[in-house]
N, C-alpha and C positions, 0 to 999 in steps of 0.2 A: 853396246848394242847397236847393230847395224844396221839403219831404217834405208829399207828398199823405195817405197814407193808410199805414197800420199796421195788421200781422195779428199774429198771435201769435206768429211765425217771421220776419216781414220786414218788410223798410220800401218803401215804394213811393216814388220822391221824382224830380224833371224830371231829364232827364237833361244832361249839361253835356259841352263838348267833349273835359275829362279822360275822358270815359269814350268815347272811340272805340277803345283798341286792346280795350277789352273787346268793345266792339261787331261789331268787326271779328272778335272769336275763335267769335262765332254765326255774321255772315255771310258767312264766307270759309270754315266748315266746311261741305265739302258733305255729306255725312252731317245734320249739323243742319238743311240746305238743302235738303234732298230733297222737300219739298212745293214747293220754287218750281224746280226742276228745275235749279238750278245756284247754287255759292257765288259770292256776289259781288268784282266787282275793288274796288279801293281808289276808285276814281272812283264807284261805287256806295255803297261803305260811306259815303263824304263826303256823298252825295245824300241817303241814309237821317236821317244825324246832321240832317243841315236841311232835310229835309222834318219834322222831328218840332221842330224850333226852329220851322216856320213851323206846323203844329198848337198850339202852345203857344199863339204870339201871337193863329190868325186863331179857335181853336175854342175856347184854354181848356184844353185838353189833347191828351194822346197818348199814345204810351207812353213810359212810365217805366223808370228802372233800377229794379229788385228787388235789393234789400241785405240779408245776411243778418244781421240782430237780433245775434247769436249772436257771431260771428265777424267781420264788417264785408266780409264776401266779396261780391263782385257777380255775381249767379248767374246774372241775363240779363233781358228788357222785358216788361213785360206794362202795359195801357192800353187807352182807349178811343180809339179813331179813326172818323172819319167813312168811310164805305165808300159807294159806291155799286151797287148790284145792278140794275141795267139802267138805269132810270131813276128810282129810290126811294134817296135819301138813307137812310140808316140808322148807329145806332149801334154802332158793332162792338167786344166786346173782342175783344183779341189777344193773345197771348203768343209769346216766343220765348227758350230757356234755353240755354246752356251745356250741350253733352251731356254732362259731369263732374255738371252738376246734374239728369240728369231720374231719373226715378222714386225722387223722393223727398218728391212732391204738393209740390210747392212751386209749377207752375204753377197746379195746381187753387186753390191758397190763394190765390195773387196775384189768381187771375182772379175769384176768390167776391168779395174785396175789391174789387176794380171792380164788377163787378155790384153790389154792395151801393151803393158810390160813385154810381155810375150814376143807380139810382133812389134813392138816398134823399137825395146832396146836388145831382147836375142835375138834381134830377125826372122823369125819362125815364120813358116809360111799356114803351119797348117797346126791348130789347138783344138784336142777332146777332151769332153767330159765323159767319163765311165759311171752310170749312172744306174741304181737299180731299177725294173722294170717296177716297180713299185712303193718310190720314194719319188711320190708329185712333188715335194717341194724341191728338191732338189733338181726337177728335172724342169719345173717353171724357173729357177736361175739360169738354168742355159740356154733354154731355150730364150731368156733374156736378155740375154749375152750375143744371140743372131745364130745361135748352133742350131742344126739340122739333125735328124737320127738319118744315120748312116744306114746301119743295120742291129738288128739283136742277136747278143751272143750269151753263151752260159760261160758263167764264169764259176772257177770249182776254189770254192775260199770255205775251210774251218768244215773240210770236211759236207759239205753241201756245194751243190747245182745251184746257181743264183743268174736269172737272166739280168741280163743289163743291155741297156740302152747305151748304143755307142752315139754320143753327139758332137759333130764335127765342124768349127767353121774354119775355111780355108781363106786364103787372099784370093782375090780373083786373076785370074789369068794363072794361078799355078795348079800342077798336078802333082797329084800326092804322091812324092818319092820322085819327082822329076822338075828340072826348074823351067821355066816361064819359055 
């Protein structure tokens, strides 16, 4: 197993096929699921686990298990994925916990560690979160990460119009899609 990155609470490290029935205990909870407007079948959860093996190979990353330091408990993903927002590639963190694990900043931790990951070992100049217009906790992690809303777009997923909140933070001195 290949640990990326380390916070003071957690280990961020790829995630491996041992870790599906944890996977499945995020996205089969629909309560945890309520921004994507339904818990996944098993044939979904299989598609998730290797869509994030095929991240790994073609980007270099994805999301990650979050482990907790402490106890060696697997608390839920957080990583950098490639998003697209209409026609703009972009680099997104994401997170997704164990509802046993939320408010206890452990996504805000995982997610600061990407963000740090982000720009300081892929050099990235510019990191969003794609966030629903209507999922506050998630949209209080980036906004505590230093991200801004850009703008609001609908995004058409599973069949539905779903607004989301683009949040962006850039490096200073660059322009997005241009360097310094």
């Amino acid at each position: 197993m290949k640990t990326i990155l380390t916070t003071p609470r957690l280990t961020l490290r790829e995630i491996v096929r041992e870790d599906r029935t944890d996977m499945a205990e995020i996205l089969q909870d629909p309560e945890a699921m309520y921004a994507y407007e339904h818990a996944f079948s098993d044939a979904e959860v299989d598609e998730w686990l290797e869509r994030q093996f095929q991240r790994y190979r073609e980007d270099g990353h994805g999301l990650w298990a979050v482990i907790s330091r402490e106890s060696g408990a697997w608390l839920g993903m957080c990583g950098l994925t490639i998003q697209y927002v209409g026609n703009t590639r972009e680099l997104e963190v994401g997170y997704l916990f164990k509802r046993k694990f939320w408010h206890h900043g452990y996504a805000r931790e995982a997610a600061a560690g990407c963000r740090d990951y982000a720009f300081n070992v892929l050099g990235a100049h510019r990191l969003v979160a794609c966030v629903r217009v209507n999922n506050a906790p998630s949209r209080r992690v980036a906004e505590s990460l230093g991200m801004k809303i850009e703008r609001i777009y609908v995004k058409h997923y599973y069949d539905m119009d779903m607004p989301h909140a683009l949040y962006v933070l850039e490096l200073p001195g660059i322009v997005h899609g241009k360097g310094k």
